[in-house]
N, C-alpha and C positions, 0 to 999 in steps of 0.2 A: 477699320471703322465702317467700312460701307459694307461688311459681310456683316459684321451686328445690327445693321441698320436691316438689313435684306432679313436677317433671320424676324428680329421683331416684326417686320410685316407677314411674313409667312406665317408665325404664330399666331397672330394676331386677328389674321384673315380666314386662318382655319377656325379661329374661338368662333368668330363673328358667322360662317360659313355653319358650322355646327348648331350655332343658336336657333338660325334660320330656319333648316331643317328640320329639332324640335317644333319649332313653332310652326311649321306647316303639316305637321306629320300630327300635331296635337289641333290644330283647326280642323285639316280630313277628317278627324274621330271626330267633332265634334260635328262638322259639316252630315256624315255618314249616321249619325244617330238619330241628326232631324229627320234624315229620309226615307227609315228604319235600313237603313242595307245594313248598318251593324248585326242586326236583330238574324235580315236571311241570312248574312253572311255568318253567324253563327249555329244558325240550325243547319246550313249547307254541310259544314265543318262537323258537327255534329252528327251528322245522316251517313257523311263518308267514314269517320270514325267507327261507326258503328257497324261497318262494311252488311246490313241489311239491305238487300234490294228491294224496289220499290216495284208495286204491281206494273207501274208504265216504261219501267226501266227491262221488267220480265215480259211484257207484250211487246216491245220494240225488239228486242234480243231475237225472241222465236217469229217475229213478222205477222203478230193477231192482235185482233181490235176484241173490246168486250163483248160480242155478240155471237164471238166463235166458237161453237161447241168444242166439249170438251175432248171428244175424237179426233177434231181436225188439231186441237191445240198437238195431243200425244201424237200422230202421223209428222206433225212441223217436227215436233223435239225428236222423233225418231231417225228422221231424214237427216237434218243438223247433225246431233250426235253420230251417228254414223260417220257421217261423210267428214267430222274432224278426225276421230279415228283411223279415219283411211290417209286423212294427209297429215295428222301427229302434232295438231296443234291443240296441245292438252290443256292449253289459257283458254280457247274460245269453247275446247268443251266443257269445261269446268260451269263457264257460263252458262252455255245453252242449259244444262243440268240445274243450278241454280236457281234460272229462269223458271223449269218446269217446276221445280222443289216450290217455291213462291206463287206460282198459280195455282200448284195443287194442293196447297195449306188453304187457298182462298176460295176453292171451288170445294174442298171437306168444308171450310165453313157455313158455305155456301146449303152443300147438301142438309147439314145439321140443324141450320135454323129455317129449312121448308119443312123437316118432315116433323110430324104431330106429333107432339110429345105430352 
């Protein structure tokens, strides 16, 4: 009798336990839409998906701010590149290359809408 009794409350406690947690897990969404973080939290998700790097994510990588010509940019990715190939860490060169590939689509862009067409 007291093991059927014990079971009903542990059922019982887990329904009640479960409900809860919907119903906090459905407040956060709602709480999170007023603040928009749904909104970042979905273009975040979205940016990483798309595994596209971001110009500020390829000047932090190679260690240049936007001022820096584009000689010293290729000398940084030279040096970098390099120097993972010497120590065989083919994730951070992957990167550093990346990084260049991303500044050098935006510095052709760059070039293409100065010159007089």
């Amino acid at each position: 009798m007291a093991a059927k009794i014990l079971a009903n409350l542990i059922v019982m406690g887990g329904g009640i336990l479960a409900r809860a947690v919907v119903q906090a897990y459905r407040q956060a969404l709602a709480n999170a839409s007023k603040n928009g973080v749904a909104q970042e939290t979905m273009q975040n998700t979205l940016r990483r998906a798309s595994k596209v790097m971001t110009e500020q994510e390829a000047r932090q990588i190679l260690g240049v701010t936007e001022g820096t010509p584009w000689e010293e940019i290729m000398k940084k990715y030279n040096t970098l590149f390099e120097n993972n190939a010497k120590t065989g860490s083919f994730y951070l060169q992957s990167k550093v290359h990346r990084a260049k590939e991303c500044l050098e689509s935006l510095h052709q862009a760059k070039d293409q809408g100065a010159t007089p067409g």
